[in-house]
N, C-alpha and C positions, 0 to 999 in steps of 0.2 A: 566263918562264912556268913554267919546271921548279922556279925558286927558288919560286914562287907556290904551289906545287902542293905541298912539300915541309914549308912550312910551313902549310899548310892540315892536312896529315897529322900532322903534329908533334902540331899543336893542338889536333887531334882525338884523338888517344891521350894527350894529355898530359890532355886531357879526361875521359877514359876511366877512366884508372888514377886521379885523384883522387875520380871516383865510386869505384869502387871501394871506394878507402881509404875515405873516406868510410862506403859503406855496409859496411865490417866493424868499422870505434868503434860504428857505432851497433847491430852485428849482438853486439859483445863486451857493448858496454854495457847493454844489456838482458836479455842472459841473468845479466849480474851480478847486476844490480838484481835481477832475479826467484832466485836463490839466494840472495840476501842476506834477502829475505824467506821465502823455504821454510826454509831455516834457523833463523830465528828462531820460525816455529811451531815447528819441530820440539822446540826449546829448551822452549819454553811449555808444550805438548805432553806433555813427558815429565816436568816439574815439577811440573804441577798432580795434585791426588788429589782422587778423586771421595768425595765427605761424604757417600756412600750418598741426598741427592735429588735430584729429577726433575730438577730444574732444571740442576744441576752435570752430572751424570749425561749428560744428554742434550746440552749444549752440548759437553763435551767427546765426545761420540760425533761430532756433527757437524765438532769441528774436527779430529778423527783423520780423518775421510772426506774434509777438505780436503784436508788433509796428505797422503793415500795420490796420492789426484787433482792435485796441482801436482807429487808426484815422481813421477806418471807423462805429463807433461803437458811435463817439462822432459825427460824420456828421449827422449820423442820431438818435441823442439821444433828447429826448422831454420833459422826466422826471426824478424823483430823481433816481428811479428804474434803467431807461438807461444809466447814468451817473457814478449811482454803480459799474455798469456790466463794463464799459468804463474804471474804475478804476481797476476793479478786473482784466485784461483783463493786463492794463501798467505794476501793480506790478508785473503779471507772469513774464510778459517779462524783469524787471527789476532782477527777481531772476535767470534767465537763464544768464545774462550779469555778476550776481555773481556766476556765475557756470564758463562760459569764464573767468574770471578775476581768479579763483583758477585756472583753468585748464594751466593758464597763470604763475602762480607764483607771483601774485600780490595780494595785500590786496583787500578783494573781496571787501569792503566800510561797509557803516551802516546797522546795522538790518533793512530789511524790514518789512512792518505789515503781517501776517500773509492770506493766503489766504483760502478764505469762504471754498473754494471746499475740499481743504485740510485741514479740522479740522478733526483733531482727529485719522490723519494718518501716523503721527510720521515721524521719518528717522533714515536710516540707522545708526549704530554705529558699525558694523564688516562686514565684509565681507562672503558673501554668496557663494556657489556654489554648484550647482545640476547638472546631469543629466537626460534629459527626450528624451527618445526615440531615444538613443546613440547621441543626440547633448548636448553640454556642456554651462548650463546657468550661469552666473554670476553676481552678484549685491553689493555695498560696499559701502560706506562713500565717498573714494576719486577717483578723476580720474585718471584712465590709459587703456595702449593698450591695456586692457581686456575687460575696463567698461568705454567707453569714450560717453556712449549717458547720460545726465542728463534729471531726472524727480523730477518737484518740491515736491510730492506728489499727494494724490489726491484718486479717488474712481474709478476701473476699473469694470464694468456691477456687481458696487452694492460692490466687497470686497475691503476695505483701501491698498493703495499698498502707502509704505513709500518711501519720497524724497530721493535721491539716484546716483549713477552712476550704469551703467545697459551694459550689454557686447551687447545688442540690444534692439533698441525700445520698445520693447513689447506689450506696447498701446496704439502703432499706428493703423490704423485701415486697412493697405491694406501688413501686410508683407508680403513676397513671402520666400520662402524657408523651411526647416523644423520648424519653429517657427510660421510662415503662417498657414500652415498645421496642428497644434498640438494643433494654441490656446493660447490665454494670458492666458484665465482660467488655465488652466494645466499648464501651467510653473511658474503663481503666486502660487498656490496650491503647486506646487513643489520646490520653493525658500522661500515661509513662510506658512508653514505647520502649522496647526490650535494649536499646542503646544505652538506657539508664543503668542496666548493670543489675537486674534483679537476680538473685542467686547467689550474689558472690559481693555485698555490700552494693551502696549506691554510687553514683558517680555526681556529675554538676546536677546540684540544685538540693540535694539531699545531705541530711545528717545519718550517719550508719546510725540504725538501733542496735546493734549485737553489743556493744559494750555496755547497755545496761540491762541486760539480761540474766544474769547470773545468777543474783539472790532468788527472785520469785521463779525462773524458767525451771531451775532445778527441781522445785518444791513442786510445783506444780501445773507445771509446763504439760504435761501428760496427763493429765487430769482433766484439761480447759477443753477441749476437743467433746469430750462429754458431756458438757452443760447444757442444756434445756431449757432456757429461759423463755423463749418464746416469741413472737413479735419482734421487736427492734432490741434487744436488750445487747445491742452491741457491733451487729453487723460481720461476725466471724464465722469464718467456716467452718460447721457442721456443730457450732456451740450455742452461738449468740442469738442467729435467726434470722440470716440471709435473705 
């Protein structure tokens, strides 16, 4: 019985410690991963020069505000979870520097991995334009003086709004002017009108996002809804700061 008991104990801490071990490769490996990517914006970051328009301008303002937010995100990151989020956090910022580098006329670089928040919200493939409330909205594929703010994708208070060039922020959270006043809901309602097929993939004009969703949506698809960032860090619902 004592032999029985001894290695019942064994087993149990032999159990133990290889959790453990276990959960600090994957406590190490994460935090890699997500410096491996903060780093690289920061590379991007410091390389690119702004060509005095909006377009360049403004992406790189957005990927310096990633940048500020994954190195303060990994300052205080403790676990696999916070290290995710630190990660999910550099890639944005890494795809607004591919939004500057198009905006630029240069090769935007490699596929990024896809981002959690953004599954399944496809992007633009033609060019939109509505009226709402005698102001004139616009939304398209490429940048110009019309559509020079970029949005990676992502989820505004719950509906899928596709990555993009946009003639104004829309979900940001403090506009002023008739766009202020009127509401993202209303102007996204009015640039893709439920014909488009939200729910259930996109129809004309759109690329489905759900096929690159797998890798990161798994990992951390359920996570992203909890983030905090604050202000603009992204424009998603109930994460990024609406």
């Amino acid at each position: 019985m004592a032999l029985l008991t001894l290695a019942v104990v064994g087993a149990y801490w032999t159990i133990r410690k290889q959790s453990a071990q276990r959960q600090e490769r994957e406590l190490a490996d994460a935090e890699a991963e997500a410096r491996r990517w903060y780093e690289r914006l920061g590379g991007q970051v410091l390389n690119l020069s702004d060509d005095g328009s909006v377009a360049v301008r403004q992406a790189l303002a957005d990927a310096g505000e990633r940048y500020t937010a994954a190195g303060a995100q990994l300052a205080r990151a403790r676990t696999v979870t916070q290290f995710r989020l630190a990660r999910e956090t550099a890639i944005e910022g890494l795809m607004y520097v591919r939004a500057a580098r198009t905006a630029l006329g240069l090769d935007p670089g490699p596929p990024l991995p896809p981002l959690a928040a953004a599954h399944g919200a496809g992007e633009l493939r033609q060019t939109r334009q509505v009226e709402v409330d005698g102001q004139t909205f616009r939304a398209g594929p490429h940048p110009g003086p019309d559509t020079p703010y970029y949005y990676p994708g992502g989820r505004v208070e719950g509906r899928p709004v596709p990555a993009g060039w946009y003639s104004q922020p829309i979900w940001k959270p403090a506009l002023g002017g008739a766009a202020g006043a009127l509401g993202a809901m209303v102007i996204f309602n009015a640039l893709f009108p439920p014909v488009y097929g939200y729910g259930a993939g996109y129809g004309q004009g759109f690329a489905d996002g759900l096929e690159h969703g797998g890798e990161v949506g798994g990992d951390v698809g359920g996570d992203v809804g909890a983030m905090d960032f604050g202000g603009d860090f992204g424009g998603f619902d109930g994460g990024f700061g609406i």
